[in-house]
N, C-alpha and C positions, 0 to 999 in steps of 0.2 A: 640175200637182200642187198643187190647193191645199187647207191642212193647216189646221185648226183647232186649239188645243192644242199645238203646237207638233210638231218633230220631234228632238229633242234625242238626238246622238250617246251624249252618257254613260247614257243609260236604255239604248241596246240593248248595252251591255258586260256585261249580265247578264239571265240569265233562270229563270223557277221549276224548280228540277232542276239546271242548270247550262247557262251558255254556250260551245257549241260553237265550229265557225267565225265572226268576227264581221266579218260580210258588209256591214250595214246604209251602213255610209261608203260602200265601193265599189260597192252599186247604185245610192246616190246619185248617187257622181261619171257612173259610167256614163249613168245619165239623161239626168245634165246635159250630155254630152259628144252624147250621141244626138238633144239639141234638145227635152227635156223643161224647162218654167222651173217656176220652187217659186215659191207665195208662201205666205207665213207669215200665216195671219191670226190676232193675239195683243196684248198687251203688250208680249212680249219680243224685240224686234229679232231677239239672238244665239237665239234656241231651235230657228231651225232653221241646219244647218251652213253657215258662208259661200264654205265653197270650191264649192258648186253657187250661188251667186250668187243668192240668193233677194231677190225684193222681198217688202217688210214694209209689211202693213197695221196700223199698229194701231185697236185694237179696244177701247171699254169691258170690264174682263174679267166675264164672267157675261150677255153679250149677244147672243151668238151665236147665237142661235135667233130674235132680233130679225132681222138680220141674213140669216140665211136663209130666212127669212117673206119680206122685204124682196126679195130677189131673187127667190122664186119668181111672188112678185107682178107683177114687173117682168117675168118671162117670160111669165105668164097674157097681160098685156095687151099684148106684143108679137106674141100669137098665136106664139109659139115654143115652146112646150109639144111634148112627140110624143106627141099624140094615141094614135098607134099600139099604144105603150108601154104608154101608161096605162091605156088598154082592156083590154090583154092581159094584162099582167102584175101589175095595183096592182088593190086591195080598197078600194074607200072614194075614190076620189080626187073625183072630184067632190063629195062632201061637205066632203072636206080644204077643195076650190077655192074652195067659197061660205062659208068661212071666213077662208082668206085673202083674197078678193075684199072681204070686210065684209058680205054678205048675209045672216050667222047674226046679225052683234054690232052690225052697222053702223061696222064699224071699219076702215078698210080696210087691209094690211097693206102697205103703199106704200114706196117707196126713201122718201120725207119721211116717212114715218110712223118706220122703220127709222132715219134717219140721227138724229135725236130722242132716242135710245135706245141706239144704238152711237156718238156722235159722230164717224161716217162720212162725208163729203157725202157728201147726193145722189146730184150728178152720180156721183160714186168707185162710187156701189152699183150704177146703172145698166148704166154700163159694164163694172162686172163681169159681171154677169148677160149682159151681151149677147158679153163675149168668153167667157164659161165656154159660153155655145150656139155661138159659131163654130169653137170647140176642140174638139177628144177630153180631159176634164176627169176628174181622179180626185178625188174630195173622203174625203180624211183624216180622221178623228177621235181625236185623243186621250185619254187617259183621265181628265186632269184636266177639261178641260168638262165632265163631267159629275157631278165633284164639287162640287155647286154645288146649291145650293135648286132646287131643279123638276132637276135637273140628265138626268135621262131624257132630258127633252123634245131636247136635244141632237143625240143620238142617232140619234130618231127625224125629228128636222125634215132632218138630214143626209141620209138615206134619203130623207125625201120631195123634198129638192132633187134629189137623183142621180134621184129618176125625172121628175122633170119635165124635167130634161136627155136622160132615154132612154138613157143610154148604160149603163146598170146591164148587165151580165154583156159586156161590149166589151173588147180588150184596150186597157191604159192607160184605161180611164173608170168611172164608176160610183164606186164608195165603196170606204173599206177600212176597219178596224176593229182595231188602232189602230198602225201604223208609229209607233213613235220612243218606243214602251210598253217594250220589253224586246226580245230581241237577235232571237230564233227567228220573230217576224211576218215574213210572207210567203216564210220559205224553205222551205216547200211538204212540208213532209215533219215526221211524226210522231213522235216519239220511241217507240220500243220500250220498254217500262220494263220493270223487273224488278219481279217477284211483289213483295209486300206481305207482313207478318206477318197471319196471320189473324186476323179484329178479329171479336168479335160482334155481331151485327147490333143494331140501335138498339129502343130497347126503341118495343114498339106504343102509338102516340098522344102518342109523345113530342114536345113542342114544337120547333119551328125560332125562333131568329129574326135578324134580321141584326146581322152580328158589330158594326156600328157603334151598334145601342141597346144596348150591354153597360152602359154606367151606368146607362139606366135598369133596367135586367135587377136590377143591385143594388139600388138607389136606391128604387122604386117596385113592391113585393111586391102582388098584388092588382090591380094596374091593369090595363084592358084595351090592347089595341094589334090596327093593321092593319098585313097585311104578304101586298102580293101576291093580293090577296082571300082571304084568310081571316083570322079573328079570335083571338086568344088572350088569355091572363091570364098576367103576370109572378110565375115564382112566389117566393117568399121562400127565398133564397140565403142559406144557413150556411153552406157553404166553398166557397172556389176554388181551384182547383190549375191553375197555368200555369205552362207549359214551354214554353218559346221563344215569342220576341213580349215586346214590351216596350207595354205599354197608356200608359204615361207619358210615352209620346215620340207614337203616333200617333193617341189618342184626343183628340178636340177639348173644350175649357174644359176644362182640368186641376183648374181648383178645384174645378166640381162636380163629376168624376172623382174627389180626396182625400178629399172630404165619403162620398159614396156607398163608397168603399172602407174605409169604418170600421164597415159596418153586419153584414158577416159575422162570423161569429165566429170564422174560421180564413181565414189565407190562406196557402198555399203557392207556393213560386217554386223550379224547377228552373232556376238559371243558373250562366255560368260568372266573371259579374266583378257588381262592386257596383253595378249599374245603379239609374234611381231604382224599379224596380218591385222588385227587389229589397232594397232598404232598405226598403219597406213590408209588409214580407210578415211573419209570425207565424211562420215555420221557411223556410229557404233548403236546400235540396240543393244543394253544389257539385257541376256538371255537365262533363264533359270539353268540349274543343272538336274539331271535327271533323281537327285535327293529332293528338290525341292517341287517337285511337279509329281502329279499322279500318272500312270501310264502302265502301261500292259507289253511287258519284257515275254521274247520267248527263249526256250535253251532245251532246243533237240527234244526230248521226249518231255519235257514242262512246261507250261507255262505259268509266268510266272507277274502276282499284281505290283507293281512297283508303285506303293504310296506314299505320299509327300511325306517326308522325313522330318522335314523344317520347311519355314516360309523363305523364298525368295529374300536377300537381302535390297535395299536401297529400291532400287528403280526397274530393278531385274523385273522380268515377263517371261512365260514360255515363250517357244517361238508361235505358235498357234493364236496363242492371246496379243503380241505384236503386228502379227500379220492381218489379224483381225483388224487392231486400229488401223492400220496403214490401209484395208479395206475399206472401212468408214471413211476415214477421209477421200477417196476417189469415191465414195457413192454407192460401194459395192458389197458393202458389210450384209446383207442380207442374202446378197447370191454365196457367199464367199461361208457364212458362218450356217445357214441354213436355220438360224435363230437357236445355233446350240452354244455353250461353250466348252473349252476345251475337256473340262474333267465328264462333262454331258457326252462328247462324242465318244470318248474312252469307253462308258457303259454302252451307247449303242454297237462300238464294233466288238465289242464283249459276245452281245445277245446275236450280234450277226454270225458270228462265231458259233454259237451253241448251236443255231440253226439248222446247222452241219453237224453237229456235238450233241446230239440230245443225253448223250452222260453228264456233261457239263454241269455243275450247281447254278445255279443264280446270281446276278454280280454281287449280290449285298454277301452269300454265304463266301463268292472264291475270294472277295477283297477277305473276309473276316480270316479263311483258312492261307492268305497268304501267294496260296501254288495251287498248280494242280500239275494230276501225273496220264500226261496219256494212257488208258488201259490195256492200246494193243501194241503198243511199242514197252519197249523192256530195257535193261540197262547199259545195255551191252549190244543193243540190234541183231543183226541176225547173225546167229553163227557162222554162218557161210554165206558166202559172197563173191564172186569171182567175173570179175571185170571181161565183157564180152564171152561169155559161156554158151547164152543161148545160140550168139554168132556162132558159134564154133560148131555149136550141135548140127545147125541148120542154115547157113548162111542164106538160102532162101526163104525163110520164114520169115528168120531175124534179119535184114540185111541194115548196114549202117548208113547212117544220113547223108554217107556222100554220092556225089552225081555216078558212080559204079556200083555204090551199096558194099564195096570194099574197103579193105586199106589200101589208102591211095600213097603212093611212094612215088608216083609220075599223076602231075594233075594238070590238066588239060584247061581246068578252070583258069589257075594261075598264069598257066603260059600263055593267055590270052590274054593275059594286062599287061604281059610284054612290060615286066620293073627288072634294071638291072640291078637292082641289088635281095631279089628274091626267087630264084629261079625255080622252074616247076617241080624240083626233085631236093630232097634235103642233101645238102651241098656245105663244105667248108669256104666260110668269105673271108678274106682276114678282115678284121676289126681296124676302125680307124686310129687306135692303137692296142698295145699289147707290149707284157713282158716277152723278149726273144722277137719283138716284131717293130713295129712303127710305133717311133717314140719313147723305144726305150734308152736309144742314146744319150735322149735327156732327160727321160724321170726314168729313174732304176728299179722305183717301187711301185706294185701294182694296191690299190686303195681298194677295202674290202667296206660298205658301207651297208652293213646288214642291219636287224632291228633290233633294238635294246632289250635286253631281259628286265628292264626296271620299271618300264611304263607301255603304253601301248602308242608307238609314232612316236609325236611330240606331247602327246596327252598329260598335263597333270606335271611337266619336267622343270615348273617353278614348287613341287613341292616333293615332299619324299613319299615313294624313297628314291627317286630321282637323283632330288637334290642331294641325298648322303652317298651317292654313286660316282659324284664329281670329285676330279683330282687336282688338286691346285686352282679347285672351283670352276673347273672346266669339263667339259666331255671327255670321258677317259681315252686314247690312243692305246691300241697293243701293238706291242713291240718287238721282234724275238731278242735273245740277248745279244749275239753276236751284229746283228746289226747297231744294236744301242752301243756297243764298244764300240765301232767303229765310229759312231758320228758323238764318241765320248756325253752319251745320255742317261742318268740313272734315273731309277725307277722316283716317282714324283715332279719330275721337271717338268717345267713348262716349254712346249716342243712349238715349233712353226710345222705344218702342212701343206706343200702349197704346188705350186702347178702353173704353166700358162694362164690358165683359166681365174684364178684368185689363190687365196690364205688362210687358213683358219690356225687359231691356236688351243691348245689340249694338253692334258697332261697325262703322262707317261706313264706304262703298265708294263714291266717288261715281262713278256710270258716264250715261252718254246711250242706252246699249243698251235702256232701258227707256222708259214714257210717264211723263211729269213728274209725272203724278196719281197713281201706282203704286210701291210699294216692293216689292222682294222678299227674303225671309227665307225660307230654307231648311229644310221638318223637319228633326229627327234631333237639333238639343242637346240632351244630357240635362238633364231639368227640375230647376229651382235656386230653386225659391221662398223668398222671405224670411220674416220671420214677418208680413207685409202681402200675401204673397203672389203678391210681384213676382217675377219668373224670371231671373237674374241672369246665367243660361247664355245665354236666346236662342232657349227652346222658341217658336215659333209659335203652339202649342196653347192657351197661356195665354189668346190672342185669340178664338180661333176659337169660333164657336156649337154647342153638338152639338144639331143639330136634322137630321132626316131628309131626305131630297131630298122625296121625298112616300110617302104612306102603300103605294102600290104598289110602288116596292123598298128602302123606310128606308136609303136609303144616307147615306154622309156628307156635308156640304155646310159642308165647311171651306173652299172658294175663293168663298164668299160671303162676306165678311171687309172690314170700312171699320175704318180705325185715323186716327191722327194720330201725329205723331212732333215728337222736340225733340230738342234737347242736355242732355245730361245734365251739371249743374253741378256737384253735390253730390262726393265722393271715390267713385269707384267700387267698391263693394264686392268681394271679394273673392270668385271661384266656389267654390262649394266642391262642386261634382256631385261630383267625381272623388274626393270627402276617403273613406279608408276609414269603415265605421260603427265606433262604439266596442261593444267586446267584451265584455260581462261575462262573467265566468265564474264559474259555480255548480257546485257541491257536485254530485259525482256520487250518484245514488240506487237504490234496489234495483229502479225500474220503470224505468230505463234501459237501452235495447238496444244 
């Protein structure tokens, strides 16, 4: 099982909708117990769990696709390739081949060329490559490699290793997509959901674009952008209305995120505590939290009634019952509520549920019993399960959703949007920086800003166990020691993080579980800039670039990130994330509702 990205225990304790059974430890152990070995190819020693005894590679972080170039290379030329496979099942692979061979670029994509790039030896690459062909090999991918500049290519080079291995659709081989993401991957079974409020469909020719160029979306009215092969125009944003999500915690460079959020002329924010996106907003709705409101939770094979715990404090509202007023007053409270209220439509999408469910009890018996257990789903979902199987059996039966019904390793699609920075074939780009590449001159360290094991995001990180997480009342830094000797740091100090880009301050963990050239700092502090615009919490973002992976999916590429660090000498300032905002209060008026 070898995992790119890591496989970290605390990511699968939750998942979108909710976490049911949390299985992911115990198929681990199981594995390991069955004669399965993990190796962890990363920065981070501990990311994948140690009780399955994983050996750690580390890895440049953002080189991974070097790295898999490098091995499939090393299998071209050991004639170890399955032919068979790649005939039958892959689109494009000989053109992939005279790529990585070096016959397209004149480059050859070699363990030396690779170890150059990941500072991997050689030899270490080689002999992977030739135990990953003597093995039944699952290769993993996480969801952080590919947040990362070019960070696709990831994805796809992962793919194209798993076929040059052949073992795609085998059980235990081929690829998975993404173990150690969230709790519910691999356990084989689909959540049943409950009906949805009925939404009107999206007005015709309205734009799409990806939720990570939202500053530019403010920022840049008029400009053009690619996304996905097709083209659009940013249009000029007078309001925004956000309800849940907090843009301040996981949108990357937060300064030019504040600049750009001054340009609307309204901003509204539906929350329930004084987070920083809410201190910036132009009207705040206080919103209930999901304690205090009734609602209907699912989690994998449950679902589950979530009844109001307690009332609402002060002024608080769900957001349902907000949106309601804010209906009333344009006129529209009767299209918009359909004369229900919130805890009213909870029970209809309940019975519309059973609908589908004739096992179902009745809302008055599931609220009294709490849950319920779907009957044909079980705890564990199915025992087997093997990613693309039927493919394999049948490729004509089964054939996959791309335009050949193969895997596509040469896409014909892509190469017709003509973007240079994602060419039709998975490809190594350099990054617009990188340890061992651009920009290491001047930041030495590469910034690892993965998700906290304390909270989920920024959720909840004014209170514990958050807040007992904090070092010197800051976001904790890890450190190794040998770099903290050098910039004379011990464990508790208060450190500087910082970069072209901006600063933040943190305090200090000194651990060996990381590579000496790497620090890692955690999303999720609420952002605390100064009036310099240094972040006093610990946000990451402060660092990070908002620039797109490339113009085919504009994702984010916040783990492209080189910083430097120090001790902070000066008096550490005081956070003030958590300080309530000051209150004025004005004269009631006649056009007050």
């Amino acid at each position: 099982f070898v995992s790119f990205g890591g496989l970290r225990l605390s990511n699968t304790d939750v998942t979108y909708g909710g976490q049911g059974t949390h299985h992911t430890q115990d198929w681990m152990t199981k594995a390991h117990q069955n004669g399965t070995e993990f190796l962890n190819v990363g920065p981070l020693r501990d990311d994948v769990h140690s009780g399955v005894k994983p050996r750690w590679q580390p890895i440049r972080p953002g080189t991974d696709v070097a790295l898999m170039l490098g091995l499939i290379h090393t299998l071209i030329c050991a004639d170890l390739i399955d032919r068979s496979f790649v005939d039958t099942y892959v689109h494009g692979w000989d053109r992939f081949a005279d790529y990585v061979i070096g016959h397209t670029d004149g480059l050859p994509k070699s363990a030396e060329w690779a170890s150059k790039i990941t500072g991997i030896e050689e030899k270490a690459i080689r002999e992977l490559a030739n135990e990953m062909s003597s093995r039944r090999t699952l290769i993993n991918v996480g969801l952080s490699v590919q947040r990362a500049d070019h960070g696709e290519q990831s994805y796809w080079a992962a793919a194209a290793l798993a076929c040059a291995l052949g073992q795609v659709g085998l059980p235990g081989g081929g690829l998975a997509f993404p173990f150690g993401a969230q709790g519910n991957v691999g356990s084989g079974q689909v959540r049943k959901r409950v009906p949805g409020m009925p939404i009107p469909p999206r007005p015709k020719g309205s734009q799409v674009i990806s939720v990570s160029r939202f500053r530019e979306l403010l920022d840049k009215p008029g400009e053009r952008y690619d996304f996905n092969g097709e083209t659009g125009e940013f249009p000029d944003i007078k309001m925004v209305w956000w309800a849940g999500g907090n843009p301040f915690h996981h949108h990357q460079n937060l300064s030019e995120l504040s600049r750009a959020w001054q340009r609307p002329q309204t901003i509204v924010v539906q929350e329930p505590f004084w987070t920083p996106t809410a201190k910036r907003a132009d009207i705040v709705f206080p919103s209930s939290t999901p304690l205090e409101r009734n609602d209907i939770g699912g989690a994998e094979n449950m679902l589950i009634a979530h009844g109001r715990a307690v009332d609402p404090p002060g002024d608080a509202r769900d957001d349902y019952e907000i949106l309601a007023m804010v209906a009333s007053q344009l006129g529209l409270e009767a299209r918009f509520t359909e004369g229900r209220t919130g805890d009213e439509w909870v029970e209809v999408l309940y019975e519309l549920f059973r609908v589908e469910n004739d096992w179902a009890p009745n809302y008055q018996e599931f609220c009294e019993t709490g849950h319920l257990r779907h009957p044909d789903m079980g705890e564990m979902g199915e025992n087997k399960q093997v990613l693309l199987s039927d493919f394999r059996d049948d490729p004509a039966k089964f054939p996959l959703g791309t335009p050949s019904g193969r895997i596509e390793l040469w896409s014909e699609t892509i190469e017709q949007y003509g973007y240079e920075d994602c060419p039709p074939h998975p490809a190594w780009m350099e990054p617009y920086e990188r340890l061992g590449g651009a920009g290491s001159e001047h930041w030495p360290l590469h910034l690892v800003s993965n998700q906290p094991t304390v909270r989920l995001h920024s959720q909840y990180d004014h209170t514990e166990p958050s807040a007992g997480s904090k070092v010197a009342g800051r976001e904790p830094v890890r450190i190794h020691p040998d770099l903290a000797q050098e910039r004379g740091i011990i464990d508790g100090d208060v450190v500087r993080v910082f970069n072209e880009r901006g600063a933040c301050l943190a305090g200090a963990v000194l651990d060996d579980a990381l590579m000496p050239e790497v620090v890692q700092l955690s999303t999720g502090a609420w952002y605390d800039p100064d009036s310099e615009g240094m972040c006093r919490a610990g946000n990451p973002n402060v660092l990070t670039r908002d620039k797109g992976t490339s113009k085919l999916a504009q994702g984010p590429s916040a783990h492209t990130c080189l910083v430097d660090i120090e001790r902070f000498n000066e008096a550490a300032p005081r956070v003030e994330a958590y300080d309530l905002p000051q209150i004025i209060q004005r004269p009631q008026s006649n056009n007050d509702v």
